[in-house]
C-alpha positions as CSV (number, residue, x, y, z in Angstrom):
1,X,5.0,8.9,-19.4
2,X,8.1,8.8,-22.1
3,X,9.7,5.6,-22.3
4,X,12.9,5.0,-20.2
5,X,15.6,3.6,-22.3
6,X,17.7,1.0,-20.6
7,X,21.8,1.4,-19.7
8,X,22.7,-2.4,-19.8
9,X,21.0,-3.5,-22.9
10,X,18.0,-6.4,-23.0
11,X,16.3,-7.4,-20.0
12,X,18.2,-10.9,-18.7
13,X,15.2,-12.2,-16.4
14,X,11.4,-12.0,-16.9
15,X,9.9,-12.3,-12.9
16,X,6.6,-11.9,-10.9
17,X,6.7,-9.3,-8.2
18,X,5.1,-9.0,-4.1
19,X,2.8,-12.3,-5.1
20,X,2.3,-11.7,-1.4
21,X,3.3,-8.9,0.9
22,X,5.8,-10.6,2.4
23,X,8.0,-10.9,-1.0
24,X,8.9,-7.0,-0.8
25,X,10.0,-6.0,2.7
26,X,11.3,-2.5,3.4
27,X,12.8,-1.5,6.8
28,X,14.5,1.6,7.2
29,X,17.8,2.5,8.0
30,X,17.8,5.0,10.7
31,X,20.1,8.2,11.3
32,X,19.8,8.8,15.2
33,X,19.0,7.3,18.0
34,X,16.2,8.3,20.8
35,X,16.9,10.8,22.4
36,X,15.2,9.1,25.8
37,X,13.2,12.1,26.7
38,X,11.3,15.0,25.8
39,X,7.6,15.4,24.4
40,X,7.8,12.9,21.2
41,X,7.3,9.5,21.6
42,X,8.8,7.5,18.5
43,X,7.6,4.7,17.7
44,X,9.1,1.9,15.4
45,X,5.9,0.5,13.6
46,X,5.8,-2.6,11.2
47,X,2.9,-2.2,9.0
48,X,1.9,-4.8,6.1
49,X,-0.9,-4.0,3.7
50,X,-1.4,-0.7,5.1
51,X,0.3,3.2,3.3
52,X,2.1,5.3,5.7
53,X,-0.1,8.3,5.8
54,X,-2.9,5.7,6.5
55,X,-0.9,4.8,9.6
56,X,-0.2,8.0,10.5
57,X,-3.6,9.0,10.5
58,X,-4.8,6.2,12.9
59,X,-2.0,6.8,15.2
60,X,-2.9,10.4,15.6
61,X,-6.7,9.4,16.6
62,X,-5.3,6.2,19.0
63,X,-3.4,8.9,20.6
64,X,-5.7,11.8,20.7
65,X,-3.8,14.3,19.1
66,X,-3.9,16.0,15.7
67,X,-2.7,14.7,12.8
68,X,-0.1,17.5,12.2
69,X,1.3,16.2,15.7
70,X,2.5,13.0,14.4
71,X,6.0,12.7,12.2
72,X,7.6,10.4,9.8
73,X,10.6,10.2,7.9
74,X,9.3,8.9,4.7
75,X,6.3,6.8,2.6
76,X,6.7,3.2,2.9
77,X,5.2,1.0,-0.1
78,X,1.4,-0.4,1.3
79,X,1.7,-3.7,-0.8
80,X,4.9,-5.1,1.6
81,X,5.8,-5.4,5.1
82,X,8.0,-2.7,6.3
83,X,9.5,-1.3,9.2
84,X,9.5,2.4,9.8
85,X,9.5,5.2,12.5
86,X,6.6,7.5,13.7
87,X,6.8,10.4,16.1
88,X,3.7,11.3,18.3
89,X,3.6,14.5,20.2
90,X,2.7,14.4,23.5
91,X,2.9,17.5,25.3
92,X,2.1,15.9,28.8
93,X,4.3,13.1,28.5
94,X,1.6,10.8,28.7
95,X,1.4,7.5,26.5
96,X,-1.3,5.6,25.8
97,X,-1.2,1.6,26.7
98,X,0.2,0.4,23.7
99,X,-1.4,-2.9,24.4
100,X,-4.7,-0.7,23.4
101,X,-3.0,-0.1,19.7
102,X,-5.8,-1.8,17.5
103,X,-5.0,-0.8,14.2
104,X,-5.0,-3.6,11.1
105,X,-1.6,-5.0,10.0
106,X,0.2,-2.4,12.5
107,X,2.7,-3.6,15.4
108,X,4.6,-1.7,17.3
109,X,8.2,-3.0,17.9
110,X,10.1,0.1,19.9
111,X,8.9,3.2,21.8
112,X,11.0,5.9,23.0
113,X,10.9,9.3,24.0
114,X,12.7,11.6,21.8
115,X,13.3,15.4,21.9
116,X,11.6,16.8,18.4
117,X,9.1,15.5,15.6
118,X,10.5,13.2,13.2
119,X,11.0,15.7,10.2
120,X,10.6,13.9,6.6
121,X,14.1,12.8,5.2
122,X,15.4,11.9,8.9
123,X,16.8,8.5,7.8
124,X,19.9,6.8,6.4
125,X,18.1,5.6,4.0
126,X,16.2,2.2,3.3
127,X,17.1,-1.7,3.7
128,X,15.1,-3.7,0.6
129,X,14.5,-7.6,0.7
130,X,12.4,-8.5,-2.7
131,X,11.4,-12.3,-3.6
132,X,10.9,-12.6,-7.5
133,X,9.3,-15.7,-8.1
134,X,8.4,-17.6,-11.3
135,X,11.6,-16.4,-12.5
136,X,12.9,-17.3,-16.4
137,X,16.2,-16.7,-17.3
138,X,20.0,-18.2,-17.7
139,X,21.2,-18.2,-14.2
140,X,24.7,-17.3,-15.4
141,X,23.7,-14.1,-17.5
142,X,21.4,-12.9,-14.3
143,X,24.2,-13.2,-11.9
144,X,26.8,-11.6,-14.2
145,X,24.3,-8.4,-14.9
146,X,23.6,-8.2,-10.9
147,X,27.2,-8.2,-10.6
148,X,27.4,-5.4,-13.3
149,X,24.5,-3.3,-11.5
150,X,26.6,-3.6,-7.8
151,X,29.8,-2.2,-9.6
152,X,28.5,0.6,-11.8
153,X,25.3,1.6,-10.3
154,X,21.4,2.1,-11.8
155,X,19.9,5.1,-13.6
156,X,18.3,7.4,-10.5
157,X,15.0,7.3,-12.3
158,X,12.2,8.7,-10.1
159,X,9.8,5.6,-10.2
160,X,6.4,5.6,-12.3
161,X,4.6,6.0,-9.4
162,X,5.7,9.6,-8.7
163,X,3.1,10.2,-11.5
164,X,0.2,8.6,-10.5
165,X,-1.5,6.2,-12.3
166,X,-1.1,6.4,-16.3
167,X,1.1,9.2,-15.4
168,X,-2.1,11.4,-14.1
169,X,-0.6,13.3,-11.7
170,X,1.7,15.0,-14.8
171,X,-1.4,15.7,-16.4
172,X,-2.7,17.0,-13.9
173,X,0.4,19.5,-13.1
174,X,-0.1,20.9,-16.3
175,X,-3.9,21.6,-16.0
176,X,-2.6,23.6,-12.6
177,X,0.3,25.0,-14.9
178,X,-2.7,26.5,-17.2
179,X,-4.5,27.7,-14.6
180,X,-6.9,24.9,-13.5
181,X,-7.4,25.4,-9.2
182,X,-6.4,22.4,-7.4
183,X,-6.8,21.5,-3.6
184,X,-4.1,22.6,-1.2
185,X,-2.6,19.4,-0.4
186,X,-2.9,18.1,-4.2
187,X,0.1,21.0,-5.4
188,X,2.9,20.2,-4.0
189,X,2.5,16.3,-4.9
190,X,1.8,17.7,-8.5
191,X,4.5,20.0,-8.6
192,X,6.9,17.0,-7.5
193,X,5.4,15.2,-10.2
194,X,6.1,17.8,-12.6
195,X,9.6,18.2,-11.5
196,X,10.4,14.3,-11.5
197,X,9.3,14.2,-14.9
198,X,11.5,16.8,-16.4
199,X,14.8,15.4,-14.3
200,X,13.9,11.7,-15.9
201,X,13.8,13.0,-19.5
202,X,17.3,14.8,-18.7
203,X,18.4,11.7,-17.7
204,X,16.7,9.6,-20.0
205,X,18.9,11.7,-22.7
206,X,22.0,11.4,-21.3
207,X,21.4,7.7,-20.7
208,X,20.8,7.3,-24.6
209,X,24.1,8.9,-25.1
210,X,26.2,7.1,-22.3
211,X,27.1,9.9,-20.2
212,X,24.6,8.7,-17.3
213,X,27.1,7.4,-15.1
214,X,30.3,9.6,-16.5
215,X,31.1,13.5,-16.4
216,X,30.6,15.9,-18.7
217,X,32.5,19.2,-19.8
218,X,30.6,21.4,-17.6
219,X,29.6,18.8,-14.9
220,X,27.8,19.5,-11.7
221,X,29.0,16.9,-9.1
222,X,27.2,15.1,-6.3
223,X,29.5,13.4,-3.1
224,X,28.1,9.7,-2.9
225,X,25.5,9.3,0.2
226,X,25.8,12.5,1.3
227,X,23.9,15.4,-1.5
228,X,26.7,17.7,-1.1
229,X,27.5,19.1,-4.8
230,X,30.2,21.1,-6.5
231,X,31.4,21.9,-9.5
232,X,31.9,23.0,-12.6
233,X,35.6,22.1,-13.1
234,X,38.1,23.5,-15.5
235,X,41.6,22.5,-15.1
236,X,41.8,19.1,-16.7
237,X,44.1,17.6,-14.2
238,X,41.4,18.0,-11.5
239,X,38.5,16.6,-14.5
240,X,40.8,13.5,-14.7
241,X,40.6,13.1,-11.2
242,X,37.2,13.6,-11.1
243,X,36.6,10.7,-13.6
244,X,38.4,8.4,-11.7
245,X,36.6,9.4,-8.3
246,X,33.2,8.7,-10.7
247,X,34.5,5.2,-11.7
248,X,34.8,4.2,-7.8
249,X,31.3,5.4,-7.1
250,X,31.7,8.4,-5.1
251,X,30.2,10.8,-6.9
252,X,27.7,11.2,-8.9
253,X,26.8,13.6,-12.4
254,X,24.0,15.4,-11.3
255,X,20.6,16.7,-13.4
256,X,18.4,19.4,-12.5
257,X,15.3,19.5,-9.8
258,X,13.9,22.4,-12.0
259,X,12.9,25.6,-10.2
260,X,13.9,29.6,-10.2
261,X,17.8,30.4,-11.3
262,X,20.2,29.5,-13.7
263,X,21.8,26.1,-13.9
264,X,24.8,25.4,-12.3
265,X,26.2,23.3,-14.9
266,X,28.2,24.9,-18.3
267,X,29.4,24.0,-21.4
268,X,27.8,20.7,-22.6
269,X,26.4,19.3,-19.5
270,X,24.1,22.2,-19.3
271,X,23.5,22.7,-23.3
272,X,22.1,19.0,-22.7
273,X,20.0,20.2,-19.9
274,X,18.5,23.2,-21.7
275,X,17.9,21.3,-25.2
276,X,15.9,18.8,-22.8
277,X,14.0,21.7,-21.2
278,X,13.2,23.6,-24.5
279,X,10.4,20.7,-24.6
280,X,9.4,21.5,-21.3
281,X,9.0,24.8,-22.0
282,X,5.4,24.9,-19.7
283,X,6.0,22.6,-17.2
284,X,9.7,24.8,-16.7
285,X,7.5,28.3,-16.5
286,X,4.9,26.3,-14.5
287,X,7.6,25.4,-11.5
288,X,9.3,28.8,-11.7
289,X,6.1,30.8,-11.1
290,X,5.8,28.4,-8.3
291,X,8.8,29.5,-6.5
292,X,10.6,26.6,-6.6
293,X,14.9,26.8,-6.7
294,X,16.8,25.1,-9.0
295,X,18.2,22.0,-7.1
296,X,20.5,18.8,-8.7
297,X,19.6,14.9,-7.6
298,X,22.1,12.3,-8.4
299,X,21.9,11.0,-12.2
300,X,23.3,7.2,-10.3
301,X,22.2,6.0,-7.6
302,X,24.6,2.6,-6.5
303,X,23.2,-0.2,-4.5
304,X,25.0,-1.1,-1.0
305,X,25.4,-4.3,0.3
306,X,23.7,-5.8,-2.3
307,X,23.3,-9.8,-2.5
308,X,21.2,-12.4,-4.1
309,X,20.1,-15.8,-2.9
310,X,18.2,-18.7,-5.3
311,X,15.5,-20.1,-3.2
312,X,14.9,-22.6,-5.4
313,X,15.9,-22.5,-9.3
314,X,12.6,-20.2,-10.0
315,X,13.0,-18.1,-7.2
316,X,15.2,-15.0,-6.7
317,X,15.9,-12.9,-3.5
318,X,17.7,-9.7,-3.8
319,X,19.1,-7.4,-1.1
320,X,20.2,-4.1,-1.3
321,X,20.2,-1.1,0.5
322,X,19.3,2.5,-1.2
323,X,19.6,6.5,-0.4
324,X,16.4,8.3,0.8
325,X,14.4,9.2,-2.4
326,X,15.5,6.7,-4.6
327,X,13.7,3.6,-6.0
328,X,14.0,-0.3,-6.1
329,X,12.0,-0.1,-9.7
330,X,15.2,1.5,-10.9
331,X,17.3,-1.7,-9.5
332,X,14.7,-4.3,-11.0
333,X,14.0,-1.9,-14.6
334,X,17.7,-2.5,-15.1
335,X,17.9,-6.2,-14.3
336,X,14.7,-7.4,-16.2
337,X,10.7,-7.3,-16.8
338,X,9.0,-7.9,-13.4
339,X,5.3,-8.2,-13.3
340,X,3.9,-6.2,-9.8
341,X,1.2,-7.9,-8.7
342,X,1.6,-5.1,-6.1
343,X,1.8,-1.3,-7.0
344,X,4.4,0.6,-5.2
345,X,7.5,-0.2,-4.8
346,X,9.6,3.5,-3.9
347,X,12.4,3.8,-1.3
348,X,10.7,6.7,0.2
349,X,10.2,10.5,-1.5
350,X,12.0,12.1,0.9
351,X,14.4,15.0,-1.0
């Protein structure tokens, strides 16, 4: 994968990462509540060591049903302890014992009936509580750059592992792109990969010229939490107010989720976006032929509720709370160099 260049300059804090599980816990933030009846029963799990589709899996065969039968909103990172929802279609309305539930590192902390399958992107988004320990760094200079990353936001970088390891699921895309078969449920996580890519260069460009977090002529606009976009706008009055609704956080300059149609964007937001794509020229052809639309995703994402807390003067607890789809790494990447002893660390994919 390219290199990322950084928005706020050197790291300020060198760290280690989910030593254990329990130093990166994820629970997520949910949109609904139960229903109280009909043929799904959702469960609220808390899994450690263990990946979501893993879980889903061994749900599916505790409760004698298919796999396609049981929901969730989004992937949860296997190196932490998080809390997340499953849905379980039973036709009958009959639940197994839950004091049968035998699966490693699984509990189950809610069950409810519910009216439909939990559909992927059903959530608010995701709460994050990460312990970085063996932390070096002026105390003063960290607090002042946290302080900088809750009032202006991150980069929306798709994390590194949307790619796969050493970026193979990219390499992969393009073997597809050229004509190489792949199994059914391997395309569509290589022609996310393939699409994340492409955004994070557009966005890796526009953060080496400063425009990441500001509009350009041209703009496309995303409403803050919500994925509702418009624009371009041309009178200048309303691209003054514009600015100043980008300054407060909410909304967001947008970059392309490439696919079939023409950009939204004009003028020099979408010259940026097509000098970017010229050298993508494959992996562009490759996602059209696939049938994919052009879609936008937020160039910023901005942290809510975000706190810290020194356990002890080498030892570093952040919490913050993210939109579906976005990624802690994009928090930590612009704080400092952290060392995961883990693997994952994504919000969720959910788009």
């Amino acid at each position: 994968m390219r290199e990322r260049p950084a928005a706020f300059g050197e790291p300020v804090l060198t760290a280690r990462l989910r030593a254990a599980p329990a130093d990166f816990r994820v629970d997520e933030l949910f949109s609904f509540e139960p229903a109280g009846a009909g043929e799904h029963w959702l469960l609220t799990v808390e899994k450690t060591g263990a990946n979501t589709a893993w879980v889903a899996g061994q749900l599916a065969r505790w409760a004698g049903i298919a796999p396609v039968g049981v929901g969730y909103a989004g992937l949860k990172d296997r190196h932490a302890v998080t809390t997340q929802r499953f849905s379980l279609h039973l036709p009958k309305r009959v639940a197994p014992d839950l004091a049968t539930l035998a699966i490693p590192g699984v509990r189950v902390l809610e069950a409810h009936w519910h009216s439909r399958k939990l559909p992927r992107g059903a959530l608010a988004g995701n709460r994050f509580e990460l312990r970085l320990r063996e932390v070096a760094g002026d105390r003063d200079v960290i607090e002042a750059r946290l302080q900088r990353l809750r009032d202006e936001g991150v980069p929306n970088y798709f994390g590194a592992q949307r790619f796969g390891r050493g970026g193979d699921n990219l390499a992969a895309a393009q073997r597809m792109f050229a004509g190489e078969r792949v199994r059914r449920e391997q395309r569509s996580i290589l022609l996310s990969a393939a699409r994340s890519a492409l955004f994070n260069a557009v966005l890796a460009e526009r953060v080496r010229l400063g425009s990441w977090n500001r509009g350009l002529p041209g703009e496309v606009w995303m409403l803050d939490g919500r994925g509702s976009i418009f624009g371009p706008e041309s009178d200048p009055a309303e691209q003054d107010a514009l600015a100043q609704r980008c300054a407060r956080g909410e909304i967001h300059p947008t970059g392309p989720l490439w696919g079939r149609g023409g950009l939204r964007g004009m003028d020099e937001a979408a010259a940026l976006e097509r000098r970017v794509a010229s050298d993508w020229s494959e992996v562009c052809a490759g996602l059209e032929s696939a049938g994919l639309q052009q879609e936008r995703r937020a160039l910023r994402l901005m942290p809510r509720a975000m706190d810290c807390e020194w356990e002890d003067p080498a030892t570093l607890v952040l919490r913050f709370e993210l939109a579906p789809g976005c990624y802690a790494t994009s928090v930590l990447e612009a704080l400092g160099e952290c060392n995961d002893c883990g693997g994952d660390s994504r919000s969720d994919d959910a788009e």
